[in-house]
One Martini backbone bead per residue (centre of mass of N, CA, C, O) as a GRO file, in nm:
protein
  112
    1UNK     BB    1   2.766  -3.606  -1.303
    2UNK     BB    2   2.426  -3.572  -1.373
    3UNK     BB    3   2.129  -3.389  -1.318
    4UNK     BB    4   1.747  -3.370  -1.265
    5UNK     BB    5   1.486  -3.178  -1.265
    6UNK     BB    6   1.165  -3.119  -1.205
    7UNK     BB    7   0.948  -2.911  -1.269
    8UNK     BB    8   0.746  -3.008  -1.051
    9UNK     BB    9   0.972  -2.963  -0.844
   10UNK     BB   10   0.949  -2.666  -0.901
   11UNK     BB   11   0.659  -2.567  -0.891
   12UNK     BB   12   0.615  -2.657  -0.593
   13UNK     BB   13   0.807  -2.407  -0.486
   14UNK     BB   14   0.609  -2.196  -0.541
   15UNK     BB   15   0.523  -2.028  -0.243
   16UNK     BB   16   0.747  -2.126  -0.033
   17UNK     BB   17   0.932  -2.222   0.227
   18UNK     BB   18   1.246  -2.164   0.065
   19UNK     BB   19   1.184  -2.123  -0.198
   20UNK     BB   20   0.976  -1.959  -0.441
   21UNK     BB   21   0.916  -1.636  -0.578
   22UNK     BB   22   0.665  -1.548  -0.713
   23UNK     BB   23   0.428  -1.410  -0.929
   24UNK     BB   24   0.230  -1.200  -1.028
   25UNK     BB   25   0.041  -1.067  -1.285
   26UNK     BB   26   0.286  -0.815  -1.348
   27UNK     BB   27   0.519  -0.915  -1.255
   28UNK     BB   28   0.559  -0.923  -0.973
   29UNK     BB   29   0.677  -0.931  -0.639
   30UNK     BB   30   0.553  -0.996  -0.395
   31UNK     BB   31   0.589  -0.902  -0.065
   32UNK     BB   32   0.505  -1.126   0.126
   33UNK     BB   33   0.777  -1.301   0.032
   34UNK     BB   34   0.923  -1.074   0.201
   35UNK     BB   35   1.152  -1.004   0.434
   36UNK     BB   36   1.105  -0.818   0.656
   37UNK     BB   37   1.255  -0.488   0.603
   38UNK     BB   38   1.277  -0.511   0.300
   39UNK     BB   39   1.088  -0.287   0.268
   40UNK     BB   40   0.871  -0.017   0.249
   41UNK     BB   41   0.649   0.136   0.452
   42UNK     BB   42   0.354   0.270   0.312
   43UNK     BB   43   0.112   0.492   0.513
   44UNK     BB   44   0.031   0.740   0.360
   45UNK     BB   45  -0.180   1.014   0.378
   46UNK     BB   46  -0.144   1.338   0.531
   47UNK     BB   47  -0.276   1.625   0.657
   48UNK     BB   48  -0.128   1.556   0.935
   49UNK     BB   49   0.132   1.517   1.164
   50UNK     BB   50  -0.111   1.393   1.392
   51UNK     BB   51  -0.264   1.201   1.236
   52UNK     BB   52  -0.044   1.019   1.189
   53UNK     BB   53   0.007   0.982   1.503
   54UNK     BB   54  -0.232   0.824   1.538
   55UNK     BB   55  -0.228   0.627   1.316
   56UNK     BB   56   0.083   0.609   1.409
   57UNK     BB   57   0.248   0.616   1.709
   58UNK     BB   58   0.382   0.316   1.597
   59UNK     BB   59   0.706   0.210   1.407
   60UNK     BB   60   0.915   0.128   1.194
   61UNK     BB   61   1.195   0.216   0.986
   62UNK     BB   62   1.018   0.175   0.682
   63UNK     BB   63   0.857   0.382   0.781
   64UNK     BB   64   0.592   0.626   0.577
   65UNK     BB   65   0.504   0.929   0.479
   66UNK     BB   66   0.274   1.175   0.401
   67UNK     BB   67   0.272   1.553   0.423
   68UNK     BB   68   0.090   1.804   0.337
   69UNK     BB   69   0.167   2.045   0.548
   70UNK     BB   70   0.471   2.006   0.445
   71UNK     BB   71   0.556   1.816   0.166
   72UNK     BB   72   0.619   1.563   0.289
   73UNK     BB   73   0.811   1.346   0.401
   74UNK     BB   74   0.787   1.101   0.654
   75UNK     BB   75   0.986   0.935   0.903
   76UNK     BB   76   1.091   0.645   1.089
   77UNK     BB   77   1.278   0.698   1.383
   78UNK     BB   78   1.433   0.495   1.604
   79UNK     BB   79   1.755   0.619   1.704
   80UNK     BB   80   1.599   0.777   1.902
   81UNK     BB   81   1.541   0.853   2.194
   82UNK     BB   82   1.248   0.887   2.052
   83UNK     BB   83   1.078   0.722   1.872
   84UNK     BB   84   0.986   0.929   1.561
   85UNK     BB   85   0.854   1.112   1.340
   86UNK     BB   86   1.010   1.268   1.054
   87UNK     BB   87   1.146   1.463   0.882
   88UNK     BB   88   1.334   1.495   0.573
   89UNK     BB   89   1.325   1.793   0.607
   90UNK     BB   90   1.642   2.001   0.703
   91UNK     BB   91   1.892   2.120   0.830
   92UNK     BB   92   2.198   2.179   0.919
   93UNK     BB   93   2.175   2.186   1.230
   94UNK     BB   94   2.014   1.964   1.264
   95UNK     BB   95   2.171   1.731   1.122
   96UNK     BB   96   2.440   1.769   1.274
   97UNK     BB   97   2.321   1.683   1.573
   98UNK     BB   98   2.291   1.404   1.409
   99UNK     BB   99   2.390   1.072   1.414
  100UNK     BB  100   2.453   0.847   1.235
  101UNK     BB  101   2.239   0.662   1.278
  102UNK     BB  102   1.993   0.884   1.257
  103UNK     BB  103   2.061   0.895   0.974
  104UNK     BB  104   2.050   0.663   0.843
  105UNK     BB  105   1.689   0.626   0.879
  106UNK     BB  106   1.658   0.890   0.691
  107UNK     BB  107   1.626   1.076   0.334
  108UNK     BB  108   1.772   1.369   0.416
  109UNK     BB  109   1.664   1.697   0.290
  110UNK     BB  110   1.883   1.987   0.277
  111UNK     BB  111   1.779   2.313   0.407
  112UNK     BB  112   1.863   2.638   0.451
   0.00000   0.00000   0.00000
């Protein structure tokens, strides 16, 4: 036994709960219909880490921003003892540290 959908129900479901993730002009998907922390919130530029932290006191994990002072990305650890936004350029001293856990949170990049 075969079914048959039609058009309009399924043009019906796109960007309803549940239903069809729409696309933008550009064809691709809206962030806006993708579940929380699905995705990077990328938090902008800032020219010192003391902006970033006044700009965002408290992050998400998937939040991120970039640090002229420092030339890098600086994301939110959650994992620390107090959570911080950290630089992702690291020690091997400073990384090794650190919990798997806390390794786990930021895309690490170390440098001698």
């Amino acid at each position: 036994m075969s079914s048959a959908v039609s058009l309009e129900y399924l043009e019906s479901l796109v960007n309803e709960p549940n239903g069809i993730a729409g696309l933008n002009s550009s064809g691709k998907l809206n962030p806006s219909v993708l579940p929380a922390g699905s995705v990077e919130t990328y938090k902008g530029q800032f020219a010192t880490t003391a902006l970033l932290i006044v700009a965002f006191p408290v992050g998400s994990i998937a939040d991120y921003a970039y640090v002229d002072a420092t030339n890098s990305f600086w994301y939110w650890n959650a994992k620390l003892v107090v959570p911080t936004w950290v630089n992702q350029v690291i020690t091997p001293a400073l990384y090794n540290a650190l919990t798997t856990a806390q390794k786990a949170c930021v895309p690490y990049i170390i440098i001698p």
